[in-house]
N, CA, C and O atoms as a DFTB+ gen file, in Angstrom:
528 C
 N C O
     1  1      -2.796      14.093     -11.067
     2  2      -4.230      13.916     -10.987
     3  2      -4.578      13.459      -9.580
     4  3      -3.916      12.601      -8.996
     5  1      -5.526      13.995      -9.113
     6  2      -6.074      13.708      -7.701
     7  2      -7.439      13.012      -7.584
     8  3      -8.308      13.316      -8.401
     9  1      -7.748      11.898      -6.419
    10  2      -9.068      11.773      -6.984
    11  2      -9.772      11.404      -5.676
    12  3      -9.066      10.448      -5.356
    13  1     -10.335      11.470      -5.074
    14  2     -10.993      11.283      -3.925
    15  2     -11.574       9.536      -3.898
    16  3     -12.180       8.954      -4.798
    17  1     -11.214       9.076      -2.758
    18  2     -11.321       7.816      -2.113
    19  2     -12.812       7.628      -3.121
    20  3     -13.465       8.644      -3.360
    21  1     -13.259       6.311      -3.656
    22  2     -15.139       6.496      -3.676
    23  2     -15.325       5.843      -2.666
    24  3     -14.454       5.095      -2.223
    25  1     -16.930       6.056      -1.895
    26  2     -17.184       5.099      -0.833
    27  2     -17.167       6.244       0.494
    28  3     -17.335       5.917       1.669
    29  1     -16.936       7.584       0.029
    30  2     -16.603       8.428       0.913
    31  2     -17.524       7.847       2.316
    32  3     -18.348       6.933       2.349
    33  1     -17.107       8.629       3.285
    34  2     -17.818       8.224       4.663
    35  2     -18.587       9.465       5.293
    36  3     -17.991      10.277       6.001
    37  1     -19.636       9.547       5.066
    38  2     -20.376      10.437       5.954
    39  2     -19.494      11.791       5.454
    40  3     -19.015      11.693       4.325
    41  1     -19.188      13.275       6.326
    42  2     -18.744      13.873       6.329
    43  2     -17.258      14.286       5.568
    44  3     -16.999      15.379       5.066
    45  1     -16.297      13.000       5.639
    46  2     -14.998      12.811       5.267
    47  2     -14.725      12.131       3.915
    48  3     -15.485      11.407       3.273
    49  1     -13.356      12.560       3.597
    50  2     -13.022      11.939       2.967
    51  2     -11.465      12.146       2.326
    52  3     -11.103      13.312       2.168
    53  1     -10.381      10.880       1.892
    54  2      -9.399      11.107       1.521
    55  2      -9.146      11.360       0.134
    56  3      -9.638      10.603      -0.702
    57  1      -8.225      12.625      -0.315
    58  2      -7.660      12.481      -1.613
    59  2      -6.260      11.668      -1.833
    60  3      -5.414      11.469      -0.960
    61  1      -6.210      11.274      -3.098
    62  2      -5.110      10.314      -3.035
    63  2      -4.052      11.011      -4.438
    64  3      -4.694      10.932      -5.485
    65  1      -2.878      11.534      -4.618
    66  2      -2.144      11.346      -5.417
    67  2      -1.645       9.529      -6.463
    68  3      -2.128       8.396      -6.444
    69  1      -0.668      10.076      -7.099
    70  2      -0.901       8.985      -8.291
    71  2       0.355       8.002      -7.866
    72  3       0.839       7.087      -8.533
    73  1       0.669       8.384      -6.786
    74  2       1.799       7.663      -5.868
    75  2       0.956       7.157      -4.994
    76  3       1.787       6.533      -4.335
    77  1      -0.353       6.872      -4.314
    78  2      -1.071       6.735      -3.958
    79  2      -0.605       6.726      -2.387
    80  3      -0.676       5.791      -1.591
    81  1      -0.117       8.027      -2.189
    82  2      -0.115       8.804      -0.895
    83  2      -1.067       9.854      -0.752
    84  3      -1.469      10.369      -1.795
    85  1      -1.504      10.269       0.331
    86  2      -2.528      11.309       0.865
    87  2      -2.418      12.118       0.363
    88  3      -1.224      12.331       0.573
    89  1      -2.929      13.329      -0.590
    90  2      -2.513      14.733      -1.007
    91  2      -3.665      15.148      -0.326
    92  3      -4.013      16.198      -0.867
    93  1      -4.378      14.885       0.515
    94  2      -5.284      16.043       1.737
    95  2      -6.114      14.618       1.736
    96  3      -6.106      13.550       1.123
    97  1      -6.991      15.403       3.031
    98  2      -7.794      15.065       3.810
    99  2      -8.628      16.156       3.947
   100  3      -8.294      17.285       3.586
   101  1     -10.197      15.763       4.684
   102  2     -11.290      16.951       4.915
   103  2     -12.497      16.091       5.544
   104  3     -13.134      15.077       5.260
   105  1     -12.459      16.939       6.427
   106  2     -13.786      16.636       7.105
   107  2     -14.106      17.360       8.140
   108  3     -13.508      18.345       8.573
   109  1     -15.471      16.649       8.707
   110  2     -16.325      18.123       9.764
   111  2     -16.661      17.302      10.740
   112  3     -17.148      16.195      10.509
   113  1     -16.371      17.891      12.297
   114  2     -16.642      17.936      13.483
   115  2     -17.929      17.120      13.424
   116  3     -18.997      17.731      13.460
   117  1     -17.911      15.498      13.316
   118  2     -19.350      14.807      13.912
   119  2     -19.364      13.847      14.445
   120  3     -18.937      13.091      13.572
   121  1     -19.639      12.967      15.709
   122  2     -19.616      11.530      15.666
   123  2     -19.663      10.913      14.694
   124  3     -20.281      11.258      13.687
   125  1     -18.804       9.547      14.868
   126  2     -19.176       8.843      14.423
   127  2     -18.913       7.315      14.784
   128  3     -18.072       7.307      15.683
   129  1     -19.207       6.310      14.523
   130  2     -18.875       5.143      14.925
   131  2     -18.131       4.191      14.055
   132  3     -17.795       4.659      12.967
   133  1     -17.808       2.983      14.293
   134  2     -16.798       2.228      13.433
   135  2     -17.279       1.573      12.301
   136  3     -16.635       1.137      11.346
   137  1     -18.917       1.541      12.584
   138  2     -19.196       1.087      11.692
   139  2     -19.629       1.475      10.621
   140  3     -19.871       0.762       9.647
   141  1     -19.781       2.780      10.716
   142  2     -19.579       3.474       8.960
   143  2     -18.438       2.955       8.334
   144  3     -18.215       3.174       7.144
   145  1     -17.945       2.508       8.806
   146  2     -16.809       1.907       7.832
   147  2     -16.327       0.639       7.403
   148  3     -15.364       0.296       6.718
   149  1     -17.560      -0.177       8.184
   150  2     -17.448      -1.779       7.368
   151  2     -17.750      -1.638       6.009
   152  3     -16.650      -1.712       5.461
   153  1     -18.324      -1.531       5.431
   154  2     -18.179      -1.536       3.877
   155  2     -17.051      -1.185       3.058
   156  3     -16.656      -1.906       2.142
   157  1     -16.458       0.059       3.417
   158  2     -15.372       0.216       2.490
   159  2     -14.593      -0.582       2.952
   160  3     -13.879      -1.262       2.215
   161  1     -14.557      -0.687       4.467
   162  2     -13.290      -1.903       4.430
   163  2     -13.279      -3.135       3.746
   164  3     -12.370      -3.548       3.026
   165  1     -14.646      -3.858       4.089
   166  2     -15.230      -4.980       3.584
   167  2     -14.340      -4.973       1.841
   168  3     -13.592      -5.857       1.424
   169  1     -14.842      -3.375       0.940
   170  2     -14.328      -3.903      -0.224
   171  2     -12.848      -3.440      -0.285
   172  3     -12.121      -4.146      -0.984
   173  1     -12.310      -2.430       0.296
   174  2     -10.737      -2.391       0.528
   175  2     -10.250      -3.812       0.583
   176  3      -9.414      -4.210      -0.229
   177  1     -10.716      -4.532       1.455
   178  2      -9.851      -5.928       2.016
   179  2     -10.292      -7.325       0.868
   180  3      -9.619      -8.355       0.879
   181  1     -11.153      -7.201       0.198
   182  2     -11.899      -8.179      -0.497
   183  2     -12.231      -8.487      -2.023
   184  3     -12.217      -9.535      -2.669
   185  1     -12.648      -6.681      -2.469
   186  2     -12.706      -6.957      -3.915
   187  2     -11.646      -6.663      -5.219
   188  3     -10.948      -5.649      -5.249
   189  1     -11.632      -7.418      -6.002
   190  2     -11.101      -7.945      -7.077
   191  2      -9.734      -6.299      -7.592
   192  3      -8.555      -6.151      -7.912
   193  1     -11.083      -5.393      -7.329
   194  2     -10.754      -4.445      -7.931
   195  2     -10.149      -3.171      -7.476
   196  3      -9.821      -2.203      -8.163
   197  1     -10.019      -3.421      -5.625
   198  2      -9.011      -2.804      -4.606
   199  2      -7.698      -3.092      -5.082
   200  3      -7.356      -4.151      -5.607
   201  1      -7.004      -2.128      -4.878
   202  2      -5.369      -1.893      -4.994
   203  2      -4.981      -2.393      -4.110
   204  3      -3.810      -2.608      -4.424
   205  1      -5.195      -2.951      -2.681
   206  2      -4.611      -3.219      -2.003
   207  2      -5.175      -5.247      -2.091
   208  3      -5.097      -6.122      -1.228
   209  1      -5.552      -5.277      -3.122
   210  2      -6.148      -7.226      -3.360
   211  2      -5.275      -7.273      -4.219
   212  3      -4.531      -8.252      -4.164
   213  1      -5.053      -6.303      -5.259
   214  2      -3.989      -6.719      -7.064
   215  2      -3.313      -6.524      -6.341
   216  3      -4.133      -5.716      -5.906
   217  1      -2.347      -6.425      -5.532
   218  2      -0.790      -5.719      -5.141
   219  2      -0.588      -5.625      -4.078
   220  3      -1.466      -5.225      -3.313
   221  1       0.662      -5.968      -3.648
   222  2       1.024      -6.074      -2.037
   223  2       1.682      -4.420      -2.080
   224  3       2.419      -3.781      -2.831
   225  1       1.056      -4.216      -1.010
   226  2       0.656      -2.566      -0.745
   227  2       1.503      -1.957       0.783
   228  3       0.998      -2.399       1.816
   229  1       2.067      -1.513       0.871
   230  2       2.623      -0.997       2.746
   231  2       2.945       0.328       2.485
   232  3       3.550       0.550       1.436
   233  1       2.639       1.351       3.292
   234  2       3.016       2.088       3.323
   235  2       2.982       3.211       4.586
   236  3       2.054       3.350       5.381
   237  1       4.206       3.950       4.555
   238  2       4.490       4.406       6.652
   239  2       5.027       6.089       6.514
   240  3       6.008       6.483       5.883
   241  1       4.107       6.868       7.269
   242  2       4.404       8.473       6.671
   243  2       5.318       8.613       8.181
   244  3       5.326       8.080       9.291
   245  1       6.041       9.659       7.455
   246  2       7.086      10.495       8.353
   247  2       6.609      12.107       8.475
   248  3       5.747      12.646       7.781
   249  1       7.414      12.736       9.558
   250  2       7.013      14.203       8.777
   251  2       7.392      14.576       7.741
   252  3       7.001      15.693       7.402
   253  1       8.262      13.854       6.850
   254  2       9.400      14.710       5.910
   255  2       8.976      13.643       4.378
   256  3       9.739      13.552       3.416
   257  1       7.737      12.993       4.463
   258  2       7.519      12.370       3.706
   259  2       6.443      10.544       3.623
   260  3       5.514      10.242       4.372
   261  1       6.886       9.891       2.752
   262  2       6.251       8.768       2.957
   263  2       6.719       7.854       2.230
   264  3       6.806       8.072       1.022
   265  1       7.166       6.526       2.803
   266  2       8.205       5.090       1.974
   267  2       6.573       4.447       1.483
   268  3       5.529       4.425       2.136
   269  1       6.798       4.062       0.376
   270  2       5.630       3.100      -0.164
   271  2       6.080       2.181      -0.663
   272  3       7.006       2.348      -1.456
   273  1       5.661       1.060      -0.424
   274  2       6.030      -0.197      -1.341
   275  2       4.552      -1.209      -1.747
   276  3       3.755      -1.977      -1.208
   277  1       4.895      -0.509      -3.234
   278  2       3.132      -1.431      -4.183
   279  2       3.725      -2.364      -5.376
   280  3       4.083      -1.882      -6.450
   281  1       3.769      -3.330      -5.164
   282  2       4.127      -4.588      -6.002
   283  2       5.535      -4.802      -5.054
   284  3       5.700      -5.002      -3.851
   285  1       6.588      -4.638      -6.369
   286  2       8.562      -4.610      -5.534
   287  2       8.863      -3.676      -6.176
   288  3       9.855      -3.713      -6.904
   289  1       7.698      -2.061      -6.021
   290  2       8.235      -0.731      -6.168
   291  2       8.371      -0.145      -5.229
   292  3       7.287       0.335      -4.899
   293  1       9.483       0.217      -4.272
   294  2       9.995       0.974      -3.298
   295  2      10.279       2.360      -3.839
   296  3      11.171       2.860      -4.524
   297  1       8.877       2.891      -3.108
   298  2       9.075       4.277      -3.571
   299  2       9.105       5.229      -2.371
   300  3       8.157       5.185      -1.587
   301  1      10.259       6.210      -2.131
   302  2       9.848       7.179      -1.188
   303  2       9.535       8.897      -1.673
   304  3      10.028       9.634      -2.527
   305  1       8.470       9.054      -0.648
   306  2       7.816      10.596      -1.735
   307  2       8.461      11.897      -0.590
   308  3       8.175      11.753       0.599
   309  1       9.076      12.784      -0.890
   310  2       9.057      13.704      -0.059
   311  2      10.669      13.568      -0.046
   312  3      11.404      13.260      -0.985
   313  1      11.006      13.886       1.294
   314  2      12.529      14.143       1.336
   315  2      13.322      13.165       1.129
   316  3      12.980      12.094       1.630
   317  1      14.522      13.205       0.396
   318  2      15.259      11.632       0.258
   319  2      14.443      11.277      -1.220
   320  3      14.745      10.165      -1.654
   321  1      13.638      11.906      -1.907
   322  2      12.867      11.021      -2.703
   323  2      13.677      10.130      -4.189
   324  3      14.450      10.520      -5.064
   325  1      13.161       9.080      -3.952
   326  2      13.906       7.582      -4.487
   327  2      13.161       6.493      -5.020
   328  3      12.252       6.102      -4.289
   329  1      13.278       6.029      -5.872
   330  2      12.356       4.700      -6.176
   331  2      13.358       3.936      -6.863
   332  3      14.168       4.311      -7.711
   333  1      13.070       2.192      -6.087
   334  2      13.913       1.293      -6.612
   335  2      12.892       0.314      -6.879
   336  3      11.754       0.497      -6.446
   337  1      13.254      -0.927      -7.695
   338  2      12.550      -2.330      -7.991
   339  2      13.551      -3.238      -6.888
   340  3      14.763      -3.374      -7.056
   341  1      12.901      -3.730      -5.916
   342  2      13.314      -5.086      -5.068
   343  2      13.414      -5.884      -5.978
   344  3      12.515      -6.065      -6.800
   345  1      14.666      -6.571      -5.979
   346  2      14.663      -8.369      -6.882
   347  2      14.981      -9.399      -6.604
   348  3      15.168     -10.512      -7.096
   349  1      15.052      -8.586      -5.210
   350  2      15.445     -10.148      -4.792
   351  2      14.708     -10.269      -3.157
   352  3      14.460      -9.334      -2.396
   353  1      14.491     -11.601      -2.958
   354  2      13.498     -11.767      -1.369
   355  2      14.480     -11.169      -0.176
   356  3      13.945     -10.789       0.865
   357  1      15.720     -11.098      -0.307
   358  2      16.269     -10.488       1.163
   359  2      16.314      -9.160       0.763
   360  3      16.626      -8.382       1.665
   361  1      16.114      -8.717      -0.227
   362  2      15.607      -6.988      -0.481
   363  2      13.814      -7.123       0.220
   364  3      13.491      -6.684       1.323
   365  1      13.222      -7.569      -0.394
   366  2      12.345      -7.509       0.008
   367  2      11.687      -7.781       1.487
   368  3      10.691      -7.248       1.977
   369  1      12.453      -8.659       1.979
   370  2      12.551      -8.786       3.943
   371  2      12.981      -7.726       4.278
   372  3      12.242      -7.081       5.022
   373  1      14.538      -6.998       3.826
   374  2      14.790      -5.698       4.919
   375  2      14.147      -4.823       4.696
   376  3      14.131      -3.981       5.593
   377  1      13.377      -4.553       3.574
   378  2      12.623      -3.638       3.206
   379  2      10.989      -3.604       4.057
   380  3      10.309      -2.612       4.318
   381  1      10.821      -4.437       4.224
   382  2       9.472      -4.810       5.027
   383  2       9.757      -4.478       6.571
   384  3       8.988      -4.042       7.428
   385  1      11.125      -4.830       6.646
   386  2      11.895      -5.000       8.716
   387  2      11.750      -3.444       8.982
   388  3      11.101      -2.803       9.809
   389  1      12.983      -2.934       7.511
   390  2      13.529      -1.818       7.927
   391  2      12.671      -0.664       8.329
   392  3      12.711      -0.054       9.398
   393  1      11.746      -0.425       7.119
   394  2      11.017       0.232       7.062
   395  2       9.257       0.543       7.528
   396  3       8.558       1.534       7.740
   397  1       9.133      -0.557       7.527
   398  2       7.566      -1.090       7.751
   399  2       7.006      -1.713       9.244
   400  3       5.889      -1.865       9.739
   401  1       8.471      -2.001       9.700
   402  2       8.207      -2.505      10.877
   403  2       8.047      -4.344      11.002
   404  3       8.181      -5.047      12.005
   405  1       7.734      -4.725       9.652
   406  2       7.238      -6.143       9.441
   407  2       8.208      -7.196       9.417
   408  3       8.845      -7.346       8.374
   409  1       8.442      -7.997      10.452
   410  2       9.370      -8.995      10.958
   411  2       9.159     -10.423       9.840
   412  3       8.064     -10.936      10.071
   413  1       9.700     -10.942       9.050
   414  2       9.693     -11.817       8.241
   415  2      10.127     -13.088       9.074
   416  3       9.741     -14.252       8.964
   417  1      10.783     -12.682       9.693
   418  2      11.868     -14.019      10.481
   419  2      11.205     -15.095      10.843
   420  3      11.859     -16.138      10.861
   421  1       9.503     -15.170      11.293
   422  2       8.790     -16.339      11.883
   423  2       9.037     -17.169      10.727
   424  3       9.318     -18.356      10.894
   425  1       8.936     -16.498       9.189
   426  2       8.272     -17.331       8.144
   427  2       9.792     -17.879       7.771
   428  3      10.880     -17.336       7.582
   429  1       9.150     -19.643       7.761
   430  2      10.223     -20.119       7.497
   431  2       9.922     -20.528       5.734
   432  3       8.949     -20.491       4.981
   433  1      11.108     -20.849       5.650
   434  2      12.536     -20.451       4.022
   435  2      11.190     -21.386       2.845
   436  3      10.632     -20.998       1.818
   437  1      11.098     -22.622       3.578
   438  2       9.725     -22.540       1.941
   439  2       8.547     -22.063       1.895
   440  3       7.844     -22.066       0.884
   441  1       8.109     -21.437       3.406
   442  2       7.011     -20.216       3.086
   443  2       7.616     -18.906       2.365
   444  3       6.935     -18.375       1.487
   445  1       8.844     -18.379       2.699
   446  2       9.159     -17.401       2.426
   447  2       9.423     -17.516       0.795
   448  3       9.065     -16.603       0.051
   449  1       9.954     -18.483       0.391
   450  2      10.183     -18.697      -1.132
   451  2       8.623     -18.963      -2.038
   452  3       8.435     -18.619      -3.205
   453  1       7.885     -19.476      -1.374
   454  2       6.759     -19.204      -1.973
   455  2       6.292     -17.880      -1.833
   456  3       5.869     -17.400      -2.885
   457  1       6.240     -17.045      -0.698
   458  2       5.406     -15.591      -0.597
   459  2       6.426     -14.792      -1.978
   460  3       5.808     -13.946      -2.623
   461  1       7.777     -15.031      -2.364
   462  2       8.787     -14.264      -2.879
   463  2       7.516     -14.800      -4.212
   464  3       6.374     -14.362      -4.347
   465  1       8.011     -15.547      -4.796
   466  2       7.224     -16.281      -5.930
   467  2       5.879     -15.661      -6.160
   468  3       5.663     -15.125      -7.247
   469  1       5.131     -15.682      -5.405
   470  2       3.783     -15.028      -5.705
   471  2       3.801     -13.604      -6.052
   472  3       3.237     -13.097      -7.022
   473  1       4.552     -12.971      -5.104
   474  2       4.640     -11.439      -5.135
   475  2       5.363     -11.478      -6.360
   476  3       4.660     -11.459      -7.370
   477  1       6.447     -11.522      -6.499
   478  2       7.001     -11.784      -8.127
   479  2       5.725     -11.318      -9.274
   480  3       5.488     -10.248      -9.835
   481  1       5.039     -12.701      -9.312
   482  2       4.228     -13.186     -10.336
   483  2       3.338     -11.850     -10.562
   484  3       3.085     -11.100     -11.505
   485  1       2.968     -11.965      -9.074
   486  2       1.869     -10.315      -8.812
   487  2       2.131      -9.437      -9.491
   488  3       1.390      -9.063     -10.400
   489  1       3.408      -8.830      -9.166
   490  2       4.490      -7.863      -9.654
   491  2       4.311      -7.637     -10.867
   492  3       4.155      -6.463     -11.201
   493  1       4.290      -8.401     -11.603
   494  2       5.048      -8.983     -13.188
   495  2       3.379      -8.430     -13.992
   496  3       3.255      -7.554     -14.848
   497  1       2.424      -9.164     -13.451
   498  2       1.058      -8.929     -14.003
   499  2       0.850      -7.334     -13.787
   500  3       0.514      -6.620     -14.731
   501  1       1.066      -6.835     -12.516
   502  2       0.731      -5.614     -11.939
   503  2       1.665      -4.275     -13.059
   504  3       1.560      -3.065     -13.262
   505  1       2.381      -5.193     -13.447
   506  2       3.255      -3.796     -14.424
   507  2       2.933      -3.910     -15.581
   508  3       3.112      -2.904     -16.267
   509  1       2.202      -5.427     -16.429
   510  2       2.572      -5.104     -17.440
   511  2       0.959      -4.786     -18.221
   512  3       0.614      -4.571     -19.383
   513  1       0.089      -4.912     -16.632
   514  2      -1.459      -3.895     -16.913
   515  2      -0.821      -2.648     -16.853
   516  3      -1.580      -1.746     -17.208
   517  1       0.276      -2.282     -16.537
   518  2       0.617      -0.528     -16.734
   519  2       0.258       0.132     -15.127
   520  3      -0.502       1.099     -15.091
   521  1       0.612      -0.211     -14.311
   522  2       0.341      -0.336     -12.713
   523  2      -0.566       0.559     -12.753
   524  3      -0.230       1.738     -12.641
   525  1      -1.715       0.259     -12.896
   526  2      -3.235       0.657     -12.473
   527  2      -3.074       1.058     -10.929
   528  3      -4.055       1.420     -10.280
């Protein structure tokens, strides 16, 4: 099932597969400025009911595909394609380093055991709504 971003912007707009990677894009030759897009960001980054507020969300395209990680589901779509559950926080650091680019190392060991803990908890709620 495919469903187009809501909130579209002017001219554009993204479709999203149920892996919630890009299955197209479309749009037409027009200016535009940045701020057509405070709002969706505003609720991308803010409300209750964004996927990226319920669930810690990253995700980094290649040509040959795309690694996603939404809750501690490591999923890659396209070539190599694989999905594992992280269970543990040094899965979840190299997974962030390796792939994402995201350096954990500043955060020290009882921030990091709390961020593990939350995401956990997240996790746990996020699956057993049936990962919306």
């Amino acid at each position: 099932m495919l469903s187009a971003t809501p909130g579209e912007v002017g001219d554009w707009h993204l479709t999203h597969d149920p892996a919630g990677g890009f299955a197209g894009m479309a749009w037409r030759s027009a200016p535009i400025e940045m701020d057509a897009f405070t709002d969706r960001h505003a609720w991308l980054s803010t409300s209750p009911d964004s996927g990226f507020v319920r669930v810690l969300t990253a995700q980094r395209r290649d040509r040959n595909g795309v690694d996603i990680l939404r809750g501690l589901v490591l999923q890659r779509v396209g070539d190599g394609a694989a999905e594992t559950t992280l269970s543990t926080p040094v899965e979840l650091a190299a997974a962030l380093g390796d792939l994402f680019g995201l350096d954990l190392g500043p955060i020290d060991h009882p921030q990091r055991a709390a961020l593990w803990e939350r995401l956990l908890a997240t996790h746990l709620a996020w699956e057993a709504a049936g990962r919306p």
